[in-house]
RODO-180142 format. One record per residue (C-alpha): residue number from 1; residue in one letter; x, y, z. Coordinates in Angstrom, 2 decimals. Layout:
# RODO-180142
@k NUM&r A&X X&Y Y&Z Z
...
END
This chain:
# RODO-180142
@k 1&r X&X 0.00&Y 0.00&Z 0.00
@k 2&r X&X 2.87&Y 2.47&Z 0.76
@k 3&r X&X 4.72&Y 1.99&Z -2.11
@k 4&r X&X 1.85&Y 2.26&Z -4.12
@k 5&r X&X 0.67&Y 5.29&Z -3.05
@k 6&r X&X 4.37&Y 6.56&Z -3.06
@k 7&r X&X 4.29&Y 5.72&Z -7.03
@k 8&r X&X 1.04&Y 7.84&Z -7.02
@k 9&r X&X 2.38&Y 10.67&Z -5.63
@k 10&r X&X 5.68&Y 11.18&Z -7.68
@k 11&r X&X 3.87&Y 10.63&Z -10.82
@k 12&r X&X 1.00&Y 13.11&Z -9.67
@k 13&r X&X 3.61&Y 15.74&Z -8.32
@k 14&r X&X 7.00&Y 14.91&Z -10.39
@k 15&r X&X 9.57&Y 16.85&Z -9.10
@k 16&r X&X 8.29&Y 17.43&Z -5.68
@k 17&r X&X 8.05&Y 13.90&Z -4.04
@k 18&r X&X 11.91&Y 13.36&Z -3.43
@k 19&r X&X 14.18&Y 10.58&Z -0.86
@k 20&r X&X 16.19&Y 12.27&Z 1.54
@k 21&r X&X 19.53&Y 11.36&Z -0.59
@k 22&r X&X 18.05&Y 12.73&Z -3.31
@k 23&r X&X 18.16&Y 16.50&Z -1.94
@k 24&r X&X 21.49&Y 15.31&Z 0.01
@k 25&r X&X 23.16&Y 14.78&Z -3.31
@k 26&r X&X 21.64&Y 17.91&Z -5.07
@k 27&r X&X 19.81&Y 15.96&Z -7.58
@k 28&r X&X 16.50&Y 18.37&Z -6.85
@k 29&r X&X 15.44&Y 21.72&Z -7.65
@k 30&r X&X 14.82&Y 23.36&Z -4.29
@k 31&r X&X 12.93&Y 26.33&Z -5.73
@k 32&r X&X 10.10&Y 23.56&Z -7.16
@k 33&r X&X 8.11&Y 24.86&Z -4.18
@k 34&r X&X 8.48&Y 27.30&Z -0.86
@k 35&r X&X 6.32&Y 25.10&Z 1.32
@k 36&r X&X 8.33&Y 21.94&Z 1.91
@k 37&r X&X 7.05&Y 18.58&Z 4.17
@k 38&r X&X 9.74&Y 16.45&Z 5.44
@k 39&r X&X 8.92&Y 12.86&Z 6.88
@k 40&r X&X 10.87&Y 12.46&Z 9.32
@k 41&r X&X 13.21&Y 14.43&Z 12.03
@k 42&r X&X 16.40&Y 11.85&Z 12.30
@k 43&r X&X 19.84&Y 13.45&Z 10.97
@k 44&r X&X 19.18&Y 12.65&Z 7.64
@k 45&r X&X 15.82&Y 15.04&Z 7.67
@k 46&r X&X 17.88&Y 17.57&Z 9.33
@k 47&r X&X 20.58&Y 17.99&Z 6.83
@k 48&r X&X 17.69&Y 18.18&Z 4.15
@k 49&r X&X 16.05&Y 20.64&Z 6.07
@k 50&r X&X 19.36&Y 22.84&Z 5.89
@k 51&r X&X 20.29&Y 22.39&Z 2.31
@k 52&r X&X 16.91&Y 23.39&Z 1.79
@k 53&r X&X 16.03&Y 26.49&Z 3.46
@k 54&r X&X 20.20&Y 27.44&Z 1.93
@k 55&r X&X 19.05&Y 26.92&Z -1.23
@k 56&r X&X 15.80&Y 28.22&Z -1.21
@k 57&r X&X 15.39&Y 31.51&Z 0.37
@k 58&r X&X 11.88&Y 31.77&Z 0.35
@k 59&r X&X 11.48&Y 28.15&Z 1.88
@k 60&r X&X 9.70&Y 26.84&Z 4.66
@k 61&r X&X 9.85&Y 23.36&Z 5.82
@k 62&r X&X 8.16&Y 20.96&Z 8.73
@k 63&r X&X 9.67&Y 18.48&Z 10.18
@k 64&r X&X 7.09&Y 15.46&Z 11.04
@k 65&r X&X 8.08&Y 12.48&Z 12.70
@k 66&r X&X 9.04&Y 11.12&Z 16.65
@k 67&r X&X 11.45&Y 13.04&Z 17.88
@k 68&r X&X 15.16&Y 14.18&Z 17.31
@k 69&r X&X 17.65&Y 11.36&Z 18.25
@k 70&r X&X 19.39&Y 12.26&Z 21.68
@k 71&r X&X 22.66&Y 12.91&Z 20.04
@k 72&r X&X 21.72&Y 15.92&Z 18.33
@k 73&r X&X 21.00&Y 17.73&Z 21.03
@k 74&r X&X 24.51&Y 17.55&Z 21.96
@k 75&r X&X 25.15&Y 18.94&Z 18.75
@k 76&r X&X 26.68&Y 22.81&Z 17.99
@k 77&r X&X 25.37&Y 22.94&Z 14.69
@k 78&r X&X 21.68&Y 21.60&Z 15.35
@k 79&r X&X 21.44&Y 23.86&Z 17.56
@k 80&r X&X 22.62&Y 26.87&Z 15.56
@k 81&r X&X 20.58&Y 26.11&Z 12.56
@k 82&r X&X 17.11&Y 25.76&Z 15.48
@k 83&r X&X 17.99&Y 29.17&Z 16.61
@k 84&r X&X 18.80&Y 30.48&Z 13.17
@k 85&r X&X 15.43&Y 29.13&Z 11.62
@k 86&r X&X 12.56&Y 27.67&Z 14.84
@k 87&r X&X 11.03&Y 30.39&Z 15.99
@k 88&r X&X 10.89&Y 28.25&Z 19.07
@k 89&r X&X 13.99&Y 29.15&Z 19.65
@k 90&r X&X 14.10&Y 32.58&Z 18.68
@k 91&r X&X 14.86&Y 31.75&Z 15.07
@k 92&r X&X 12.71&Y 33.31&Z 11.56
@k 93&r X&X 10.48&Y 30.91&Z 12.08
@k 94&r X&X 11.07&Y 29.06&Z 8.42
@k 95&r X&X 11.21&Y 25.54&Z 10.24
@k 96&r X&X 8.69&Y 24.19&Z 11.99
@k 97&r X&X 8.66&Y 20.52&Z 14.13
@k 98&r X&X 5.49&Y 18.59&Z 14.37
@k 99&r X&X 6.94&Y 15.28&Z 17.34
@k 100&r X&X 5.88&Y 12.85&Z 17.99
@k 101&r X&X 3.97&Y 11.71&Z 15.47
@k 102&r X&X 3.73&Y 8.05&Z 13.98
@k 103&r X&X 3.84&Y 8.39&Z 9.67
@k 104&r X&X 2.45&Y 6.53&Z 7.56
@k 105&r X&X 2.41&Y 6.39&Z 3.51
@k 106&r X&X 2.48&Y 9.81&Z 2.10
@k 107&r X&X -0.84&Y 10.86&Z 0.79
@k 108&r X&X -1.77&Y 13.65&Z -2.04
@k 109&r X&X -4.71&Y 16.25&Z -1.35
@k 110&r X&X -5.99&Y 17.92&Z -4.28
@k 111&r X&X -6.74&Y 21.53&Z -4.55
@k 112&r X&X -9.53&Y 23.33&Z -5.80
@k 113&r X&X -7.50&Y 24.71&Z -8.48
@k 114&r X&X -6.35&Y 21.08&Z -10.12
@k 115&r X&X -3.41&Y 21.05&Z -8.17
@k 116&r X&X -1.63&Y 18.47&Z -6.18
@k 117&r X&X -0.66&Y 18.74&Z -2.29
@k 118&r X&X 1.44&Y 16.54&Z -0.56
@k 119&r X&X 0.50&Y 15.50&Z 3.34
@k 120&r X&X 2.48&Y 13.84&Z 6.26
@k 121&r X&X -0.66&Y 13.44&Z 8.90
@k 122&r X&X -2.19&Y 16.43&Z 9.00
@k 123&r X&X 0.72&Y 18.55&Z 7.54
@k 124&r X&X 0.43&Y 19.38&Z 3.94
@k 125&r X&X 3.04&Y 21.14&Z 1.90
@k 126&r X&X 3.99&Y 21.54&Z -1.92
@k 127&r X&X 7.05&Y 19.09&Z -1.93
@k 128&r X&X 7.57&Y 16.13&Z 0.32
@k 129&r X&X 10.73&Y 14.08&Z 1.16
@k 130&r X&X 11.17&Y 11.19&Z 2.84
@k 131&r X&X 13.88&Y 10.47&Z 5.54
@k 132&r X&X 12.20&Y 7.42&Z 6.93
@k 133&r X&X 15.26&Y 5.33&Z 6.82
@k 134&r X&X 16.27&Y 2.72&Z 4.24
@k 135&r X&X 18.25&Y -0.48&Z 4.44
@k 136&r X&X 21.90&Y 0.76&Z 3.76
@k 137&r X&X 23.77&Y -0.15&Z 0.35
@k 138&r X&X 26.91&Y -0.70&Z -1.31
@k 139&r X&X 28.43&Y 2.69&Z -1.93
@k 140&r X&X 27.49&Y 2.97&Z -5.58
@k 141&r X&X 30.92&Y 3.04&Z -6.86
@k 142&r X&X 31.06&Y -0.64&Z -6.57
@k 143&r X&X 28.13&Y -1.39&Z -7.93
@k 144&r X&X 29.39&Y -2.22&Z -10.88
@k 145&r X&X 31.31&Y -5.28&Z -9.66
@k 146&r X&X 28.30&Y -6.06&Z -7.62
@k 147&r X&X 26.39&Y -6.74&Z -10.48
@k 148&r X&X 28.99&Y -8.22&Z -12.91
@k 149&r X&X 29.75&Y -10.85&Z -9.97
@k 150&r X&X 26.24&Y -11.41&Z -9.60
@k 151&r X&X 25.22&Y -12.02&Z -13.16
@k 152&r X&X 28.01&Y -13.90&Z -13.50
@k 153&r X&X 26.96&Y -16.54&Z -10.95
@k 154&r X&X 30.00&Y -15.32&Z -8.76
@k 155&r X&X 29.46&Y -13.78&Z -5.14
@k 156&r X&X 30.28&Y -11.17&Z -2.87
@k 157&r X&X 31.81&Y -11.61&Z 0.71
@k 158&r X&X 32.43&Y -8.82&Z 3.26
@k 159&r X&X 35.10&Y -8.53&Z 6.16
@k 160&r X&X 35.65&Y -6.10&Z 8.87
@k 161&r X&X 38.88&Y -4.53&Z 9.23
@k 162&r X&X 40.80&Y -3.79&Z 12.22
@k 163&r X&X 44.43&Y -2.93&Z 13.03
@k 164&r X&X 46.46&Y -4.95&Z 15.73
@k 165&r X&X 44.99&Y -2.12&Z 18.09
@k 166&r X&X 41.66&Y -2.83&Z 17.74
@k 167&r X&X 40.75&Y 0.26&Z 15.69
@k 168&r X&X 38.21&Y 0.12&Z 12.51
@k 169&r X&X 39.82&Y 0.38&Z 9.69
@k 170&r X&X 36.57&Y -0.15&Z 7.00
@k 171&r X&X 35.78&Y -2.90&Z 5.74
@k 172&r X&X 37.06&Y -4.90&Z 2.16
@k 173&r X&X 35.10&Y -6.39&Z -0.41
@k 174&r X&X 35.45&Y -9.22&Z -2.22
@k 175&r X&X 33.75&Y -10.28&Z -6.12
@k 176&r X&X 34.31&Y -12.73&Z -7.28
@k 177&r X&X 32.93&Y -15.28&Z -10.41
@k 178&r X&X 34.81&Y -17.82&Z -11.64
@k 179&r X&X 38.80&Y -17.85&Z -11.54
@k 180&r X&X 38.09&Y -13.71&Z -11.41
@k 181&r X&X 38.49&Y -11.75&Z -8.44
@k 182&r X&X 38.24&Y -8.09&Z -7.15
@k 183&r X&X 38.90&Y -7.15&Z -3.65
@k 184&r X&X 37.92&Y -3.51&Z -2.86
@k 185&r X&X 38.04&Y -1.33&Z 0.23
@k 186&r X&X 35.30&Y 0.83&Z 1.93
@k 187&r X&X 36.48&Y 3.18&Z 4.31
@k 188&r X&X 35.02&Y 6.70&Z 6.05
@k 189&r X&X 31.85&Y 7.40&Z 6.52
@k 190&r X&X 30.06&Y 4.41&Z 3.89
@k 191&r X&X 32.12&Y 1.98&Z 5.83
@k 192&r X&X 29.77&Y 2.44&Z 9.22
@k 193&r X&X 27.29&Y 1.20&Z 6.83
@k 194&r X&X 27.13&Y -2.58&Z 6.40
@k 195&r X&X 24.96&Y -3.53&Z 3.32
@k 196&r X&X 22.45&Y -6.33&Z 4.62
@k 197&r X&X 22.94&Y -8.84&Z 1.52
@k 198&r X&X 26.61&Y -8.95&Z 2.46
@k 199&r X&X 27.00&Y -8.89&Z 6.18
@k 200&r X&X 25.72&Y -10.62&Z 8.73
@k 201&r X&X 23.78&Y -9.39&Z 12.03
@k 202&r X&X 26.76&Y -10.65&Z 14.32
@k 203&r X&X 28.55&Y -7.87&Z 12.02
@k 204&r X&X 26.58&Y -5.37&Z 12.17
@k 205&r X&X 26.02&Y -5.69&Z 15.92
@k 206&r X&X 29.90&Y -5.49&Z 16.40
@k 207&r X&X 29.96&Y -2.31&Z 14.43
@k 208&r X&X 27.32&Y -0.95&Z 16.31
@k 209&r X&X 29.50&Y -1.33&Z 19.52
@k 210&r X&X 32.82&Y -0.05&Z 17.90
@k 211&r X&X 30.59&Y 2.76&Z 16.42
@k 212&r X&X 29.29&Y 4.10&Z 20.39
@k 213&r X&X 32.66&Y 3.71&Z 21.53
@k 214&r X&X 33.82&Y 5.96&Z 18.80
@k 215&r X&X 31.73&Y 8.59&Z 19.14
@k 216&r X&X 29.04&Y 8.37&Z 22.25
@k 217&r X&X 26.22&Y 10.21&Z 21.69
@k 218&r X&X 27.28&Y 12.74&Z 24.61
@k 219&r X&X 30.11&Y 14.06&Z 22.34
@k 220&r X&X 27.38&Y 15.41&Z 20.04
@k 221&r X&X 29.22&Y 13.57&Z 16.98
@k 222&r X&X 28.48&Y 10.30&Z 14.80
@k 223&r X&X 30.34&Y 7.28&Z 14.23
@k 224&r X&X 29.82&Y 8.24&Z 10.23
@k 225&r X&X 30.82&Y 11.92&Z 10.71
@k 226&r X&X 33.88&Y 13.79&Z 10.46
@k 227&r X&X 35.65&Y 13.15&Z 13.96
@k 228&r X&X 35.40&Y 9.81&Z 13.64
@k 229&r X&X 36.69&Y 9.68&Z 9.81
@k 230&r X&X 39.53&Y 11.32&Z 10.63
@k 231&r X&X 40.25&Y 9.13&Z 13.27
@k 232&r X&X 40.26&Y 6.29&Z 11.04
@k 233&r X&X 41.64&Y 7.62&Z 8.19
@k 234&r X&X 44.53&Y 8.46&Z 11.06
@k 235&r X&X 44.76&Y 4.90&Z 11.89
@k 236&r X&X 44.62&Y 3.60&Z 8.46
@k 237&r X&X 47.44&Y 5.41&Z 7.43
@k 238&r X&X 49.51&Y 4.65&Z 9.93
@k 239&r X&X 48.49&Y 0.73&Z 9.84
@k 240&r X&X 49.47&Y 0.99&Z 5.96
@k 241&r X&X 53.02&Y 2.67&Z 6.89
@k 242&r X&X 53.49&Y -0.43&Z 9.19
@k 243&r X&X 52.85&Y -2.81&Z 6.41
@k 244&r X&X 55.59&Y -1.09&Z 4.26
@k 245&r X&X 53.90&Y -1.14&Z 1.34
@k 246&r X&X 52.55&Y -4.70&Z 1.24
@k 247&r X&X 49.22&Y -5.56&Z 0.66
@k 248&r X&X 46.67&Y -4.47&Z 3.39
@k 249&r X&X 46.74&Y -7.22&Z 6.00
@k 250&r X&X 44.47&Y -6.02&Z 8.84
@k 251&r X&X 43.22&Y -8.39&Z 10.83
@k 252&r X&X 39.23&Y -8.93&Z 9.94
@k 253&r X&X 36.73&Y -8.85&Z 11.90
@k 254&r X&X 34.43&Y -12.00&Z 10.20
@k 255&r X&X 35.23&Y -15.51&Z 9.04
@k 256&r X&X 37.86&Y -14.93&Z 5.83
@k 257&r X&X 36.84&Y -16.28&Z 2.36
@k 258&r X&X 37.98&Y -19.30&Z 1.33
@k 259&r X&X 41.38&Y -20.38&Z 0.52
@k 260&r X&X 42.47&Y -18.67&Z -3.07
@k 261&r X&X 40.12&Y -15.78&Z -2.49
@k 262&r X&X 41.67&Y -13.85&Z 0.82
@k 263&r X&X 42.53&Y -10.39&Z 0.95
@k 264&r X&X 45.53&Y -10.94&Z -1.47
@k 265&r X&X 43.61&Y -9.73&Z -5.12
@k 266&r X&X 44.55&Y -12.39&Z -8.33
@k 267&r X&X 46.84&Y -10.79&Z -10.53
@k 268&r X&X 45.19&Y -7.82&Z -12.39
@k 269&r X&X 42.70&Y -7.13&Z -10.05
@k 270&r X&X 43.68&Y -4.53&Z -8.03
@k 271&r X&X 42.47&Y -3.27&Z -4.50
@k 272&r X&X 40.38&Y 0.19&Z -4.95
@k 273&r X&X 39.40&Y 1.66&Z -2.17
@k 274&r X&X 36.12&Y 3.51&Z -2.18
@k 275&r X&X 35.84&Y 6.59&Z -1.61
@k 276&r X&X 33.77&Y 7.38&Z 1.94
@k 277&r X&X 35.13&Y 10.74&Z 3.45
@k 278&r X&X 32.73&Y 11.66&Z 5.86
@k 279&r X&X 31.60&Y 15.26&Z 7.55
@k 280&r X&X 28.87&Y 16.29&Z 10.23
@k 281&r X&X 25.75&Y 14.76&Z 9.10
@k 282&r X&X 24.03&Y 17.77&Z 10.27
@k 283&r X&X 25.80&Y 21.38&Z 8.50
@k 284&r X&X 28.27&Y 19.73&Z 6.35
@k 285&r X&X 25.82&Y 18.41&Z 3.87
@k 286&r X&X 23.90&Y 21.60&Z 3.93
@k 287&r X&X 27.25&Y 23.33&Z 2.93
@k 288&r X&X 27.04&Y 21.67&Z -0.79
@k 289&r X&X 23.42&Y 23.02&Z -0.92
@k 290&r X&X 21.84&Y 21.99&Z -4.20
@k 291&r X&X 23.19&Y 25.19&Z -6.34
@k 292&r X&X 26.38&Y 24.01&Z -6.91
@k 293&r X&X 29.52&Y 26.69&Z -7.29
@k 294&r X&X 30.97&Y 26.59&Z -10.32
@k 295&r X&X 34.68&Y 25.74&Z -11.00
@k 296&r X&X 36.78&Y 28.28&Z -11.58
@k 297&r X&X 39.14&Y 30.78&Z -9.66
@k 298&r X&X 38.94&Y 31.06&Z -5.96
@k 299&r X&X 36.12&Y 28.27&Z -6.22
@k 300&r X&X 38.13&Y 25.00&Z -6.85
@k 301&r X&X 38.89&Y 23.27&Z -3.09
@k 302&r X&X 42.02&Y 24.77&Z -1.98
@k 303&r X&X 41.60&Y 27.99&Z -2.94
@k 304&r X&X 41.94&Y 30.68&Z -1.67
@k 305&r X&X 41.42&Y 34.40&Z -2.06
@k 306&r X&X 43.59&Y 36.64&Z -3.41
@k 307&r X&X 46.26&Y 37.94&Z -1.83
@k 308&r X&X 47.60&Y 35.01&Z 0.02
@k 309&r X&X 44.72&Y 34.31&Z 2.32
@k 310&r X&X 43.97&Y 31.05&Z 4.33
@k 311&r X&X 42.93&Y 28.47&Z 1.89
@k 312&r X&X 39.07&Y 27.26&Z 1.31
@k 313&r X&X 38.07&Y 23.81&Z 2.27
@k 314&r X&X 36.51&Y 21.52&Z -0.03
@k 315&r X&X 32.43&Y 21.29&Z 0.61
@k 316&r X&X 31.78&Y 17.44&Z 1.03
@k 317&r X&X 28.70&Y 15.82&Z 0.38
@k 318&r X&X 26.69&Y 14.22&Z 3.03
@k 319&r X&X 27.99&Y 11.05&Z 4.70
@k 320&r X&X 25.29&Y 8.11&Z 4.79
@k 321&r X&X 22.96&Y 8.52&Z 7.95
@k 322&r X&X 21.67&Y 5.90&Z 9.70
@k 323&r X&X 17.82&Y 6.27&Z 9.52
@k 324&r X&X 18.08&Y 9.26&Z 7.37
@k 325&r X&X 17.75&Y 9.58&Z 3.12
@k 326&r X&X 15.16&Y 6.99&Z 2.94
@k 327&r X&X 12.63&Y 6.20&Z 1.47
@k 328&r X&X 8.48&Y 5.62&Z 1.59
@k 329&r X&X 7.20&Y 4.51&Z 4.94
@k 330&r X&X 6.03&Y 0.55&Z 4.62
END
């Protein structure tokens, strides 16, 4: 029924019934409409709502959903985009949070004129997006092994990855089909991730542990955002110094393949690592907003003004959120 009435909607209102990763990577138009519904009020929904009411000045959006996880309310930046925006909080008053509210399938209201509404309970709005969570994925720059092992009768194992401290390191990939194999490793913020169809719950329930050790929700940071990356990416390097070059030997975390397909690639197959650089799940994705700068001088990452000045960061995309970006309600 959900999905059905999901299919109604976008074909009713194209355009303006959008998943959360779908405004999180910028493939929307955020001036489609002013009066914005989002299902939902995890970190996911709360990046959207930022990139939003950035790249729509004459946006207004309501949150509809439970209630903010705990962790965000440790959180600087939540906080500054509530008082910037919730008039609750002494902000404009362009966001507005309906808690604690069970959803259910999104439904379309039609108006006098012809037109099509969207409604989350009894909030309607122009353009709805759902951040109702979603069963996470392969990062989609291997999914082009995924499905040439697949189609090719082959399969796909997963490991955890660990130094000899005990750190996360990511986790490594293996296709294979036939005498072919390619081993590939995730790291950042897609490797707190574990795609279901490749892991298995004992995994994911060790993650979950290494991930609230990482980053406890009192710090007001996530296991997938930048603290934590960094950390890793710290520990990675300096496990791949150790090794001297070698192939990546970090001890794993699940039951290794068998023999002639471990962690060693076959000749010509290469280990890519994919790329998973995370940042606050919260501001950072807002920062690439959906009106991309264009290249050119003092816009490429790096740059910096004229005269000398401090140099620009790059603006990073948002990480993968657990519970956020999904998609209909079921």
């Amino acid at each position: 029924m959900a999905t059905a009435k999901w299919e109604q909607a976008t074909a009713e209102a194209p355009g303006r019934v959008l998943l959360g990763d779908e405004v999180g990577d910028g493939a929307y138009d955020p001036t489609v409409a002013d009066n914005w519904v989002i299902a939902g009020i995890g970190g996911g929904a709360i990046a959207n709502t930022e990139i939003i009411l950035e790249g729509n000045p004459n946006a207004r959006v309501t949150m509809v959903g439970t209630a903010a996880p705990w962790v965000l309310h440790n959180d600087s930046q939540y906080l500054a985009m509530r008082r910037q925006y919730d008039a609750e909080l002494g902000g404009n008053g362009r966001l507005v949070t309906v808690p604690n509210q069970r959803l259910g399938a999104v439904e379309t209201v039609r108006t006098p004129d012809g037109g099509v509404r969207l409604k989350a309970r009894d909030v309607e709005g122009d353009a709805y997006v759902a951040c109702l969570g979603r069963v996470a994925r392969l990062p989609q720059a291997a999914d082009t092994l995924d499905a040439w092992a697949r189609q090719q009768g082959g399969q796909v194992k997963g490991e955890l990855l660990f130094d000899r401290s005990e750190q996360y390191l990511g986790y490594r990939l293996h296709f294979q089909a036939g005498d072919r194999q390619h081993t590939v490793d995730v790291t950042g913020a897609a490797s707190r991730m574990l795609p279901g169809n490749v892991f298995s719950e004992k995994d994911m329930a060790r993650l979950a542990v290494v991930d609230r050790r990482t980053a406890p929700p009192e710090s007001g940071n996530v296991a997938a955002g930048f603290m934590a990356t960094a950390l890793q990416g710290s520990h990675l390097a300096k496990h791949r110094a150790e090794q001297s070059g070698n192939a990546p030997t970090a001890r794993t975390g699940t039951t290794p393949p068998a023999a002639g397909t471990g962690s060693t690639p076959v000749a010509g197959a290469g280990s890519t690592p994919v790329a998973g650089a995370g940042t606050n799940p919260i501001a950072g994705a807002a920062r690439l907003q959906s009106g991309r700068r264009p290249s050119g001088p003092g816009n490429a990452p790096g740059t910096g003004p004229a005269g000398g000045g401090p140099a620009t960061p790059p603006r990073l995309p948002k990480p993968p959120q657990p519970g956020g970006g999904g998609g209909p309600a079921r």
